[in-house]
C-alpha positions as CSV (number, residue, x, y, z in Angstrom):
1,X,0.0,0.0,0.0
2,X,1.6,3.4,-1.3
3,X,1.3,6.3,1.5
4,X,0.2,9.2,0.2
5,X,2.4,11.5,2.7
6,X,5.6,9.8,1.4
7,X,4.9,10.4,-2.0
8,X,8.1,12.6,-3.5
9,X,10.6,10.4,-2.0
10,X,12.4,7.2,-3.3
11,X,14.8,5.2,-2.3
12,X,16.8,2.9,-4.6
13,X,17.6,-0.5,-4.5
14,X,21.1,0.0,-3.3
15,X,19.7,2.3,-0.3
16,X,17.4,-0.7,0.8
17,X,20.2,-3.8,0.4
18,X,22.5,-1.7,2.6
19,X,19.5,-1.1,5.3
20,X,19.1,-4.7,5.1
21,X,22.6,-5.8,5.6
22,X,22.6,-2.9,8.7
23,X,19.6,-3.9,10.5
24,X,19.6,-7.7,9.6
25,X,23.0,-8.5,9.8
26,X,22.2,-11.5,12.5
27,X,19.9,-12.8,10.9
28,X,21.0,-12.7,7.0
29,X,24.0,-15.0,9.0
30,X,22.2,-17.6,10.0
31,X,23.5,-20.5,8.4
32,X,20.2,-23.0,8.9
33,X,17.7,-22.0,6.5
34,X,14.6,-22.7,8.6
35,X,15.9,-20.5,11.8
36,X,17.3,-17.8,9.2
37,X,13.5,-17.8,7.9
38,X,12.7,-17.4,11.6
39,X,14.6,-14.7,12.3
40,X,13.4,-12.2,9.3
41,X,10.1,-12.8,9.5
42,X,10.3,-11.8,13.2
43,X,12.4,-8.6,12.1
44,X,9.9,-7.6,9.2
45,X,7.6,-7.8,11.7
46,X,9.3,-5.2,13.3
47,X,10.1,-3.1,11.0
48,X,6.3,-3.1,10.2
49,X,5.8,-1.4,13.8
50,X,9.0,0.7,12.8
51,X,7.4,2.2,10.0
52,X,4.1,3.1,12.3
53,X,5.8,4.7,14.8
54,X,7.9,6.5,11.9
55,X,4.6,8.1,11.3
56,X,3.8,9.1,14.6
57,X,6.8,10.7,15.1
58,X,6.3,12.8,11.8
59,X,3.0,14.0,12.8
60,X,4.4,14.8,16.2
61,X,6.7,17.4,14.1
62,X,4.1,19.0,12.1
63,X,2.6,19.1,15.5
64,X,5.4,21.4,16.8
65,X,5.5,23.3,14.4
66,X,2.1,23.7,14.2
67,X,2.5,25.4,18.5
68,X,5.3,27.6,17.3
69,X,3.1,29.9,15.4
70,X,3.3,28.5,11.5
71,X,-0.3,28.1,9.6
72,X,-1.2,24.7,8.6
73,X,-1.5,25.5,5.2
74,X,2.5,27.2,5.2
75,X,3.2,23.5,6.9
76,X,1.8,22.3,3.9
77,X,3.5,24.0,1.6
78,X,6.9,23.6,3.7
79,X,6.4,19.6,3.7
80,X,5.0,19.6,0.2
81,X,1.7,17.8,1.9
82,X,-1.9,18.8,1.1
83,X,-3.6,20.5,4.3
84,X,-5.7,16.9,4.8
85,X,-2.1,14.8,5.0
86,X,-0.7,17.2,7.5
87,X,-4.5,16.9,10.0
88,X,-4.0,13.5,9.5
89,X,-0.2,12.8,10.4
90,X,-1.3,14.9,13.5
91,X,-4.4,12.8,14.0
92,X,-3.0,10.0,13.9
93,X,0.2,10.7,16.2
94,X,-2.5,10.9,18.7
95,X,-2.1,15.0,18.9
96,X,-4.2,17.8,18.1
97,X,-3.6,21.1,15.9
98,X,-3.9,24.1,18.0
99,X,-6.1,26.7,16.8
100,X,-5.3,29.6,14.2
101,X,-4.1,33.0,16.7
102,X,-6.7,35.6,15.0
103,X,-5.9,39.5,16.2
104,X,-8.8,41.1,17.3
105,X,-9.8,44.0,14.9
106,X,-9.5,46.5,18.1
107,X,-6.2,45.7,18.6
108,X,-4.9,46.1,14.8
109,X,-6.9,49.5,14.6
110,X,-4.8,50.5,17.8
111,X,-1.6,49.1,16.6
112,X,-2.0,51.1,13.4
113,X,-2.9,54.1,15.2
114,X,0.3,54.3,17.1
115,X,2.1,53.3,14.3
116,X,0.8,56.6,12.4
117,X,1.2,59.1,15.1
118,X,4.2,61.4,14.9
119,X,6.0,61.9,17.9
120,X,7.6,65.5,18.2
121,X,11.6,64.9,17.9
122,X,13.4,65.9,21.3
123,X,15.1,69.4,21.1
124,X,18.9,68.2,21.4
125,X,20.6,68.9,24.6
126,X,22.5,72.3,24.9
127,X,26.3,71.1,24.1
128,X,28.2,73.5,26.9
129,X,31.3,75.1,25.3
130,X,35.0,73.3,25.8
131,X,36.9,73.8,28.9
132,X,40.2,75.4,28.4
133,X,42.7,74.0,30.0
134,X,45.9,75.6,31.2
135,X,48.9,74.5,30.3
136,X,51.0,72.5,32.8
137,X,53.6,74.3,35.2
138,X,56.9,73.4,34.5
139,X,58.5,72.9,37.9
140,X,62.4,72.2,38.0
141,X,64.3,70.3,39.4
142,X,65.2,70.5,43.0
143,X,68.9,72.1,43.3
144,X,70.9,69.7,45.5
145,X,72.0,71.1,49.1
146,X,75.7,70.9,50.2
147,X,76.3,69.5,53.2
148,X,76.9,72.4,56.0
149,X,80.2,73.2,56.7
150,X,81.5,73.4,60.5
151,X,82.9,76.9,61.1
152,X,86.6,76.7,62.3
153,X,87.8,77.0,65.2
154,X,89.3,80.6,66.3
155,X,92.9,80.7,66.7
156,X,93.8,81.2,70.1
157,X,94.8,84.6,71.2
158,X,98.8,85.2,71.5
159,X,99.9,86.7,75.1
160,X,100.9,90.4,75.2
161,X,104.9,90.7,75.4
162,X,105.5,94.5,77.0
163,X,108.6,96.2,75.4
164,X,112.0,96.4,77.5
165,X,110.5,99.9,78.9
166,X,108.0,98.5,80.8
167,X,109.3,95.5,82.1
168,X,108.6,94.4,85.7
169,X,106.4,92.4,88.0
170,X,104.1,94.9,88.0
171,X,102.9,94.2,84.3
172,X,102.6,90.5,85.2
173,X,99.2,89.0,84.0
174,X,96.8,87.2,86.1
175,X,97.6,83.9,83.9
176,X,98.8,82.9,80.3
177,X,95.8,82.1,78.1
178,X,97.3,78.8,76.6
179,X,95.2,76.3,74.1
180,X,94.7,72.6,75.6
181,X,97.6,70.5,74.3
182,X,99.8,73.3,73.1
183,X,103.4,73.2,73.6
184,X,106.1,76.3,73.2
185,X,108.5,78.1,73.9
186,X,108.7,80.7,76.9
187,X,109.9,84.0,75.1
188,X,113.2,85.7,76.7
189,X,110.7,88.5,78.2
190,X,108.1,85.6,79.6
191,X,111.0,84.3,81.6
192,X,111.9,87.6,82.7
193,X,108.6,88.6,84.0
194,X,108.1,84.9,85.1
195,X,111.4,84.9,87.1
196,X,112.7,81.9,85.1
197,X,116.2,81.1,84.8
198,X,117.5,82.0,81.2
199,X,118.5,78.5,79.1
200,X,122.2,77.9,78.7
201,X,123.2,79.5,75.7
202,X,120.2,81.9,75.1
203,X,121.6,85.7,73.9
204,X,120.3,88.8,75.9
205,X,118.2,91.4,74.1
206,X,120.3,94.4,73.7
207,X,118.7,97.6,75.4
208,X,117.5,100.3,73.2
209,X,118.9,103.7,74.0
């Protein structure tokens, strides 16, 4: 018996012996004739129920596609079915077409009236003028600070020598200003105003007249 919803498609005789050898592989093997007969019978059997559910399954698909929105007769066109084929894949995959969404003519009048109206354009925003920016301060570089220098030490003061004309005790200072850890010589008037004994050797200032 031809199906009417297959009509369009063929398959060759090359198509079906590799099917066979796929699905009956087993069975073609058998070598004892009578269980070999067995054994396909059973398997045509079910390919028998194969083929029905085959058929469910594509009216389950026109089904779907039938829920997402598509007209049945665009599915009919789509699967290259009449309109009754496709009902009747559905029908007999045990489902129902839903019914055709209609738009109510209140809601396409409204749709078309909002569609129509102008909407006044929006004034563009004020654009506020640039910033200037000054340019950047140029700062230089930090001028590298010497070290501070210790101020030196003052030199210490020399002691007063009075001339031959005012020699005597009487001129004798309090005490000699000398430095920590200086050593010298006693002048020939020091020793004299001192009282020291003169070193062997040293000469005696002459007097001036």
């Amino acid at each position: 018996m031809t199906d009417k919803t297959t009509e369009g498609y063929v398959a060759t005789r090359d198509n079906v012996e590799g099917m066979l050898r796929n699905l009956c592989a087993y069975a073609l093997s058998e070598p004892e004739p009578l269980q070999r007969y067995i054994e396909l019978t059973h398997q045509q059997v079910l390919f028998d129920g194969l083929v029905d559910a085959i058929r469910r399954e594509r009216g389950r698909a026109l089904a779907d596609l039938a829920e997402q929105g598509t007209p049945v007769p665009e599915i009919a066109t789509r699967a290259k079915l009449a309109a009754q084929h496709v009902r009747g894949l559905v029908r007999d995959a045990g489902l129902t077409l839903p019914k055709p969404r209609t738009k109510s003519p209140s809601k396409v009048a409204r749709r078309a009236t909002i569609d129509t109206t102008v909407r006044p354009a929006k004034s563009a925003a004020p654009v506020s003028p640039a910033v200037s920016v000054s340019p950047a301060v140029s700062v230089s570089p930090a001028v590298p600070v010497s070290p501070a220098v210790p101020p030196m030490p003052a030199a210490p003061a020399k002691p007063t020598v009075p001339s031959p004309a005012t020699r005597g005790r009487s001129w004798l200072p309090d005490s000699i200003s000398v430095t920590r850890g200086e050593e010298r010589t006693l002048t020939h008037e020091e020793r004299l105003v001192l009282g020291l004994p003169m070193p062997t050797g040293a000469v005696k200032p002459t007097a001036r007249r």
